[in-house]
VOTIKE-300280 format. One record per residue (C-alpha): residue number from 1; residue in three letters; y negated, x, z. Coordinates in steps of 0.25 Angstrom, whole numbers, padded with zeros to 4 digits, always signed. Layout:
BEGIN
NUM Ala Y X Z
...
END
This chain:
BEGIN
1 Unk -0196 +0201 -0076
2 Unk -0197 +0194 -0061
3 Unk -0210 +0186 -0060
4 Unk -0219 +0187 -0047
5 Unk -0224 +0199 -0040
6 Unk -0221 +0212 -0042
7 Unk -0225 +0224 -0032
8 Unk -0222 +0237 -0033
9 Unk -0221 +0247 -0045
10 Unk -0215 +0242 -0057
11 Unk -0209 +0253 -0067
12 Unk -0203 +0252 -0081
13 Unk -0197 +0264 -0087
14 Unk -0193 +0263 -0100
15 Unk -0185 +0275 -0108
16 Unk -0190 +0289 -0107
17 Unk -0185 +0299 -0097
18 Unk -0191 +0307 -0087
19 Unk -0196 +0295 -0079
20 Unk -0202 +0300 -0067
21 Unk -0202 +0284 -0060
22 Unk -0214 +0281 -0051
23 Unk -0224 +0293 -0049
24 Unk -0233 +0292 -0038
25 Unk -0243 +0300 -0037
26 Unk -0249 +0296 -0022
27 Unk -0257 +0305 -0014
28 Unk -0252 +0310 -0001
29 Unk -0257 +0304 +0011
30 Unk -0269 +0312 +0018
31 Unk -0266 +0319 +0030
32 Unk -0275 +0316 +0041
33 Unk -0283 +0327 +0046
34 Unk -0280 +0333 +0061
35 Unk -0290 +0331 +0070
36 Unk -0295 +0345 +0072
37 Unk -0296 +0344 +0053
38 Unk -0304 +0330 +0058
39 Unk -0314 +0338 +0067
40 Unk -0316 +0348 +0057
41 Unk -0321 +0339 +0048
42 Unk -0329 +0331 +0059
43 Unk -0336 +0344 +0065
44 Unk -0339 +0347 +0048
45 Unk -0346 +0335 +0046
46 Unk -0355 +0335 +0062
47 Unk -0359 +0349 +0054
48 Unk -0363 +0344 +0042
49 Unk -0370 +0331 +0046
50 Unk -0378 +0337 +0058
51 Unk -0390 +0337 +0051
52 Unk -0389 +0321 +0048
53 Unk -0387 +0317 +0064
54 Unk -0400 +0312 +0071
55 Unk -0406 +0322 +0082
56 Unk -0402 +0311 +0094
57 Unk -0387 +0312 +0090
58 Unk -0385 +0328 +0086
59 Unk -0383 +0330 +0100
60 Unk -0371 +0321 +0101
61 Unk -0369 +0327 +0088
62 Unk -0368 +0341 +0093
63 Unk -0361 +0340 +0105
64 Unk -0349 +0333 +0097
65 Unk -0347 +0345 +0086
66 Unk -0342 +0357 +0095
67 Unk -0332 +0345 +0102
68 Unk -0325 +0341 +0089
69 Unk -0328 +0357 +0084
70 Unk -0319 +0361 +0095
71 Unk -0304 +0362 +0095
72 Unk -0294 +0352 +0100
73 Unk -0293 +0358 +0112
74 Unk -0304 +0361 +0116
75 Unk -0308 +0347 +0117
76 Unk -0303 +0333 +0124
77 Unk -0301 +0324 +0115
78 Unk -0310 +0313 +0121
79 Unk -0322 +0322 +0120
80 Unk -0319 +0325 +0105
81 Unk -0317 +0308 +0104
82 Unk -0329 +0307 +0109
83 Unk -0336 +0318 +0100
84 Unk -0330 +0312 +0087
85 Unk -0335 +0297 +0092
86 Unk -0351 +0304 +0094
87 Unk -0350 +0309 +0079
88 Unk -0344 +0297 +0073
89 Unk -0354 +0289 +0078
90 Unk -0367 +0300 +0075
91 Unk -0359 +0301 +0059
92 Unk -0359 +0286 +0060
93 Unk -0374 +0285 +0062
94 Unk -0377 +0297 +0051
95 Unk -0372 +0285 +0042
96 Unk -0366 +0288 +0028
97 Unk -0369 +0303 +0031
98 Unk -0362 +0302 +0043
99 Unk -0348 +0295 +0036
100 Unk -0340 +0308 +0034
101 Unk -0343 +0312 +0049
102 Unk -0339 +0298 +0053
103 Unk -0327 +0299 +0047
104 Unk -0323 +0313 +0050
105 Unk -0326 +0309 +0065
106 Unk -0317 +0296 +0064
107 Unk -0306 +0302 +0058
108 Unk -0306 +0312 +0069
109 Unk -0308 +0300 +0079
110 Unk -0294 +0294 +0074
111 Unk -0287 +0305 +0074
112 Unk -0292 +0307 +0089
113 Unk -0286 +0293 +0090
114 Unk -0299 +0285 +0091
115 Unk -0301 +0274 +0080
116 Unk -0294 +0272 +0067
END
């Protein structure tokens, strides 16, 4: 047997028959949502969460849910970047209550092509 390092897989087959080889059971890559999926789940969570933003920022709140409610079309771009922008920063002051909205609201962000 060679000495030194060895990468990779390393397979002895000795007798029987049948052999298969390698198996590899990997899970398929996940397909990143589309971006009307991404506000879906953003405008799900503003819902829920609602209750948990102070009275000063519902406003900002509120204005930002009908914007990134509506359909593609119907609105510009920057105006829905600057919506998602207003909720990531709300969901980031909520805390640990507000991670899944921040999240939501970056992913949406990234596929609007801000961040990443």
């Amino acid at each position: 047997m060679a000495e030194g390092n060895h990468y990779g897989d390393r397979v002895n087959m000795i007798g029987g028959f049948g052999n298969k080889g390698i198996v590899y059971n990997h899970p398929a890559p996940q397909q990143q949502p589309t971006l009307d999926e991404a506000l879906r789940t953003v405008v799900a969570l503003m819902r829920e969460l609602r209750a948990e933003v102070p009275s000063e920022d519902r406003g900002s709140f509120d204005e930002a849910l009908p914007v990134l409610a509506a359909d593609e079309a119907a609105t510009a771009p920057p105006v829905r970047r600057r919506a998602l922008l207003t909720v990531a920063g709300i969901a980031a002051m909520l805390g640990t209550v507000g991670t899944p909205l921040l999240d939501a609201a970056r992913a949406a962000l990234e596929l609007l092509g801000v961040g990443g």
